[in-house]
Structures are given as structure tokens and as C-alpha cells.
ROSE-4610 file (N, C-alpha, C; in Angstrom, 1 decimal, always signed):
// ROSE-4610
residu = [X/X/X/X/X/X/X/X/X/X/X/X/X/X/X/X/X/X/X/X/X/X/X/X/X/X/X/X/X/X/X/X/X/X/X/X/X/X/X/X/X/X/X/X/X/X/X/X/X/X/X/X/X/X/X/X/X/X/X/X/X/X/X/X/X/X/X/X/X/X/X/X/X/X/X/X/X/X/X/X/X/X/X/X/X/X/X/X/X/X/X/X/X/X/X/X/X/X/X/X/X/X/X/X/X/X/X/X/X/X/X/X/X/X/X/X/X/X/X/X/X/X/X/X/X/X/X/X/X/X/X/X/X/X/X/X/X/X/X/X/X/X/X/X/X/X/X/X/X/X/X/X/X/X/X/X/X/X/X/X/X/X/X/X/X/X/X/X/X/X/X/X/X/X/X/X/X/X/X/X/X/X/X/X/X/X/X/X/X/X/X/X/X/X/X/X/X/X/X/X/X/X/X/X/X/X/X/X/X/X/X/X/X/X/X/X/X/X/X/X/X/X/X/X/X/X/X/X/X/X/X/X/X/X/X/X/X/X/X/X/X/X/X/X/X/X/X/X/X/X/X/X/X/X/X/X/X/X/X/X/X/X/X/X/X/X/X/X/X/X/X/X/X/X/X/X/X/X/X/X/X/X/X/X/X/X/X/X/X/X/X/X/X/X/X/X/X/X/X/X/X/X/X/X/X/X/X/X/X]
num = [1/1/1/2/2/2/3/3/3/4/4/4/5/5/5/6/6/6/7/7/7/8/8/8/9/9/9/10/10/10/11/11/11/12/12/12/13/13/13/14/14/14/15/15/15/16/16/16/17/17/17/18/18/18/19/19/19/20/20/20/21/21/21/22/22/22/23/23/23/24/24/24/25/25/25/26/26/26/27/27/27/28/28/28/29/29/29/30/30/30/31/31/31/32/32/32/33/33/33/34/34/34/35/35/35/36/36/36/37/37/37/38/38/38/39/39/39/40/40/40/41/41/41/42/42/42/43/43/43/44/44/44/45/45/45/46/46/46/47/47/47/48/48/48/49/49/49/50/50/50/51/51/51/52/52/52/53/53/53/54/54/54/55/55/55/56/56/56/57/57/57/58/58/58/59/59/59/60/60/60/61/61/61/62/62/62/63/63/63/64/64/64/65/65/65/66/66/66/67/67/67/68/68/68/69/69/69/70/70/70/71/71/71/72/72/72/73/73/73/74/74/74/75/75/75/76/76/76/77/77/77/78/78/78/79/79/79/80/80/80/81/81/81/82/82/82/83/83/83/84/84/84/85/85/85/86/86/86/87/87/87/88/88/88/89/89/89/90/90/90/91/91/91/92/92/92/93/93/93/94/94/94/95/95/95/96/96/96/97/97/97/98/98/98/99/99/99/100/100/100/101/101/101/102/102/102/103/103/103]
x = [+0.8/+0.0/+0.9/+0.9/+1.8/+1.1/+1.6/+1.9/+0.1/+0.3/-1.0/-2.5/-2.4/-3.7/-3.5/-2.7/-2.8/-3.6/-3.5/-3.7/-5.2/-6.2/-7.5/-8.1/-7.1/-7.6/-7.8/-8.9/-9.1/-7.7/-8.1/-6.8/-6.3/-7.2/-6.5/-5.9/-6.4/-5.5/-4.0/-3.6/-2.3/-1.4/-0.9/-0.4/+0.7/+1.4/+2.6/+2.1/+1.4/+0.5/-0.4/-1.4/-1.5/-0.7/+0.8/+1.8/+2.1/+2.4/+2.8/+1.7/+0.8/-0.4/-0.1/-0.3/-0.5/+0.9/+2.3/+3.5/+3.1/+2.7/+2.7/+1.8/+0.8/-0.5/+0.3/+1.1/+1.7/+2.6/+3.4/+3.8/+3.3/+2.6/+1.5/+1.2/+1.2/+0.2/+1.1/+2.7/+3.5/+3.4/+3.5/+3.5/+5.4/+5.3/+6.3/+5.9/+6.9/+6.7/+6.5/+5.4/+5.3/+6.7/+6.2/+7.7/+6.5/+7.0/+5.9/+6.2/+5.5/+5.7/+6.2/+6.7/+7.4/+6.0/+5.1/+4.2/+3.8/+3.5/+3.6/+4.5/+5.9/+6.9/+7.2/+6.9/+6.5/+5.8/+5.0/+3.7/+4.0/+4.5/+5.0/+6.1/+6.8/+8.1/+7.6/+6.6/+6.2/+5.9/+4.4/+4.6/+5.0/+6.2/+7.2/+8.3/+8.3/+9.1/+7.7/+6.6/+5.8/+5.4/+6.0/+5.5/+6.5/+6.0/+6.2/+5.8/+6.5/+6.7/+5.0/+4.6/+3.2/+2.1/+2.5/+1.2/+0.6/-0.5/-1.2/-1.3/-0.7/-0.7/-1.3/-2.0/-2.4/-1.3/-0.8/+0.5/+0.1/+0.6/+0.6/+1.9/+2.8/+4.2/+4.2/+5.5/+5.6/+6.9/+6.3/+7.3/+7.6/+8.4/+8.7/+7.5/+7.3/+6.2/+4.7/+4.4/+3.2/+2.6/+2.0/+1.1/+0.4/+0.9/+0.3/-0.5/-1.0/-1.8/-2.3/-1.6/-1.9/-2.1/-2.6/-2.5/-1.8/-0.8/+0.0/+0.3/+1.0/+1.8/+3.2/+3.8/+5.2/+5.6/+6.8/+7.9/+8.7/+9.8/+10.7/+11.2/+11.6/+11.7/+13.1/+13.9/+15.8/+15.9/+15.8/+16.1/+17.6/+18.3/+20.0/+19.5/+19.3/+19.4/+18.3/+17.0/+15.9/+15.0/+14.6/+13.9/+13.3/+11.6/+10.8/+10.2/+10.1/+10.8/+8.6/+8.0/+6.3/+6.4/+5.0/+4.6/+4.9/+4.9/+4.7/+5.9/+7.0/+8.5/+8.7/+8.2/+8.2/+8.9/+10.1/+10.0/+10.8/+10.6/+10.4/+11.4/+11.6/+12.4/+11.8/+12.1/+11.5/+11.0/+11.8/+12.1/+10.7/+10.4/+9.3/+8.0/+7.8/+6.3/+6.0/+4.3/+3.7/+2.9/+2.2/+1.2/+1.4/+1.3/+1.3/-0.1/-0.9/-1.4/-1.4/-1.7/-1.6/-3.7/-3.5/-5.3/-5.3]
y = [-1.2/+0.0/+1.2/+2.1/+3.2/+4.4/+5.9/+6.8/+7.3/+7.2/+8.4/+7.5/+6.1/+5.6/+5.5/+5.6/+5.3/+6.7/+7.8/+8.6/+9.0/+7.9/+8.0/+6.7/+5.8/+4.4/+5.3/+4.7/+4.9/+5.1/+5.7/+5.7/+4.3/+3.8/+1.9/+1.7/+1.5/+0.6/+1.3/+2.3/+3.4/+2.3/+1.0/+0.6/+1.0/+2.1/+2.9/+4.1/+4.5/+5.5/+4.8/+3.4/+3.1/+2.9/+2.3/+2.0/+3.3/+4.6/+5.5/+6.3/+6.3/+6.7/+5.6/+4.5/+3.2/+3.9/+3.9/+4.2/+5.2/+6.2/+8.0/+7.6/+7.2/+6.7/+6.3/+5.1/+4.3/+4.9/+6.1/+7.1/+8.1/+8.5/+9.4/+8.9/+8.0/+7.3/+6.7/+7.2/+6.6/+7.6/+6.9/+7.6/+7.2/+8.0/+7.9/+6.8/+6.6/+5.4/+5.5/+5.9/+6.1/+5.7/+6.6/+5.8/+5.4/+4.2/+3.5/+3.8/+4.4/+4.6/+3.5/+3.7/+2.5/+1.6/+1.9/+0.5/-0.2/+0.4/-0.4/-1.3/-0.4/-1.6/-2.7/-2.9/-3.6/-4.9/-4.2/-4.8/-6.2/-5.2/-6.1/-7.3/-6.6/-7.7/-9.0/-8.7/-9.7/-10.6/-10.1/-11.4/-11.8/-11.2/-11.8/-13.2/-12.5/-13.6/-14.8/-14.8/-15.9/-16.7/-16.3/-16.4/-18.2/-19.1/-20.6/-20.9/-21.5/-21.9/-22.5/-22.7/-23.2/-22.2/-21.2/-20.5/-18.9/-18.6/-17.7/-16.6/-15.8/-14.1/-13.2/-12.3/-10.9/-9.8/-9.7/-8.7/-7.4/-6.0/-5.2/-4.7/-4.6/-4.1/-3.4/-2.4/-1.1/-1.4/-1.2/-1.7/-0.6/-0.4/+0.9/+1.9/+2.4/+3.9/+3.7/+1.9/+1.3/+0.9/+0.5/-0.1/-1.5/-2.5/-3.6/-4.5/-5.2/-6.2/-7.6/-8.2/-9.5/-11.2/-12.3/-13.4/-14.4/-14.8/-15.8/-16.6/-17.1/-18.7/-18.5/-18.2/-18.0/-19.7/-18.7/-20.6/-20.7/-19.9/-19.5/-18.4/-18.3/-17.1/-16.7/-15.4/-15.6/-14.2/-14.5/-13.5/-12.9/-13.3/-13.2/-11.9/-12.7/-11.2/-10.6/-10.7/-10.1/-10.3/-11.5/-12.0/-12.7/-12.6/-13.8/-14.7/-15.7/-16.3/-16.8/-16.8/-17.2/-18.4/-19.2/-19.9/-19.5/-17.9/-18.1/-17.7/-18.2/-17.9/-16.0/-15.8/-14.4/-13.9/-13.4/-13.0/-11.5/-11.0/-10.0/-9.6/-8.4/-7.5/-7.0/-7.3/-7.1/-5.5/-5.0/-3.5/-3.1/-3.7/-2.8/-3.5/-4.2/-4.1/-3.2/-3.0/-1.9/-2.6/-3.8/-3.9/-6.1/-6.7/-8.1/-8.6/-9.8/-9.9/-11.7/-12.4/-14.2/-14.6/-15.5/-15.4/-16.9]
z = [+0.0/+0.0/+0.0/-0.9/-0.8/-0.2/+0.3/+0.9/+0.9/-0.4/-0.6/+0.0/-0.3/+0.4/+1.8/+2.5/+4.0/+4.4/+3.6/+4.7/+4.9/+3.8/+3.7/+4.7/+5.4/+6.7/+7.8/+8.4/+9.6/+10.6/+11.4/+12.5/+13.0/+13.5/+14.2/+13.0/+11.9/+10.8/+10.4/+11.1/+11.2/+12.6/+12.7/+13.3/+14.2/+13.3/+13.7/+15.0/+14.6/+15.3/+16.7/+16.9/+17.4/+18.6/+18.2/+18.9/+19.8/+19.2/+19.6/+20.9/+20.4/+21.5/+22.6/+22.5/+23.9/+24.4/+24.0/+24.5/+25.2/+24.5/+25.0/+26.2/+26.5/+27.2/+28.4/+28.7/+29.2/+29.9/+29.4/+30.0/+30.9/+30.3/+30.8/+32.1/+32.6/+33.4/+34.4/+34.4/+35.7/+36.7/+38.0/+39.2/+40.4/+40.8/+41.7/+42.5/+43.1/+44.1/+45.5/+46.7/+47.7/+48.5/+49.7/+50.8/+51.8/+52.3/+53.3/+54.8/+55.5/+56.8/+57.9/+59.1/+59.9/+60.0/+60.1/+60.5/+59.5/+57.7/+56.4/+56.4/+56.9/+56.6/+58.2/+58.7/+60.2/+59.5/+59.0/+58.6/+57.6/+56.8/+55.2/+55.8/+56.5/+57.4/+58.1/+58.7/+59.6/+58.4/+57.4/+56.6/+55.9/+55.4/+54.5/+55.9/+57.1/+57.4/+57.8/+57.9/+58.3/+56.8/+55.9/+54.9/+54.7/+53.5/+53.2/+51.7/+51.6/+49.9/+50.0/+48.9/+48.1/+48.9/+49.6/+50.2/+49.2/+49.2/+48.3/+48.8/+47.9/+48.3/+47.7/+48.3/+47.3/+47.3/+46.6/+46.3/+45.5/+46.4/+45.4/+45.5/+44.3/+44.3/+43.2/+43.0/+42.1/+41.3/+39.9/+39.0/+37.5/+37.3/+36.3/+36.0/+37.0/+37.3/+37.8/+37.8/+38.0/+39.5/+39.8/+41.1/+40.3/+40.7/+40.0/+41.7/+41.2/+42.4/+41.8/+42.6/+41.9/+42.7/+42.7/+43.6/+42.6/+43.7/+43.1/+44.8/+44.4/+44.9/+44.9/+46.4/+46.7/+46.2/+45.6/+45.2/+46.5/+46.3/+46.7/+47.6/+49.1/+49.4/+49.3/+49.4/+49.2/+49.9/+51.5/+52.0/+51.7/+51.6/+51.5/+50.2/+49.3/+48.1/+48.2/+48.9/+49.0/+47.7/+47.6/+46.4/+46.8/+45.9/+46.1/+44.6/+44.7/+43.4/+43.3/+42.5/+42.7/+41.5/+41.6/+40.8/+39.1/+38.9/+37.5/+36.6/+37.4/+37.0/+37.1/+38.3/+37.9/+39.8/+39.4/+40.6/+41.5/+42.1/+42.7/+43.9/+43.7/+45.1/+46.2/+47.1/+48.1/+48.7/+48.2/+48.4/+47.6/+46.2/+45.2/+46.4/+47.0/+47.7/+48.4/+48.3/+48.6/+50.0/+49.5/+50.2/+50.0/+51.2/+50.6/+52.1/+51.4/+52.5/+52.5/+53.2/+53.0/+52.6/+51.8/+51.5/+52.4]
């Protein structure tokens, strides 16, 4: 398709452009990362040390400008480097949690 017909498509079918809005969007839309007061982080500590491999968590942690929340299944805990390793090969710093609770 050359130059002159693209510019008669609807917007979605402008792929290039799609792309650029979601990125700009995506941007748009990051937030700093709160500082958690001594009792958030008390808090978070206790259940991270009571915490055990195959048990279910609701997690909310902060990841390049985001607030994500999510339940997963601790694998792995690694206090030494401060990692927690979950069911879905995905795992995490200790430091980016916001909020963790045991279900």
C-alpha cells in the first residue's frame, strides 16, 4: 500500500501510530513510588518472614512507574538477596512491595 492511500484508513489501521499513542499513554500514566511509613513496613516484614513456599498471596508491588496487584503462589523465598521467586517464573524485590497480604 503506498503513501497516498494510508492517509484515507481509519486511525486503528495506522499501526505505527497506534503503537505511539499506547507508549505515550503508558507514559502518561506513571506515578512515583510512595515511601511506606514505619508500620507499612513492620507490617509487610512480619509477613514476609511468616510467609512458606506453596502459600497464596495478594501482592501489590511497584514496577517501572506502576502499582500492579496481583495473587500468586510463593515458590521460593531468598532472604540473602531479597527475592521472592512465585509460581509463575516471575519474581520479585523485596524493596518494590507496597502492600502483601496471606489469602
Amino acid at each position: 500500500m503506498n503513501r497516498g492511500m494510508k492517509q484515507y484508513m481509519p486511525f486503528a489501521s495506522l499501526n505505527e501510530q497506534v503503537n505511539f499513542v499506547n507508549h505515550m499513554l503508558y507514559e502518561r500514566s506513571k506515578v512515583e513510588k510512595k515511601l511506606l511509613g514505619a508500620d507499612e513496613q513492620e507490617l509487610i516484614n512480619q509477613v514476609l518472614l511468616s510467609l512458606k513456599p506453596k502459600q497464596k498471596v495478594t501482592i501489590t508491588f511497584y514496577k517501572d512507574g506502576h502499582y500492579y496487584t496481583d495473587k500468586m503462589i510463593v515458590k521460593q523465598i531468598d532472604f540473602a538477596y531479597k527475592k521472592i521467586l512465585f509460581d509463575k517464573s516471575f519474581t520479585l524485590n523485596m524493596d518494590a512491595i507496597a502492600s502483601i497480604e496471606l489469602i
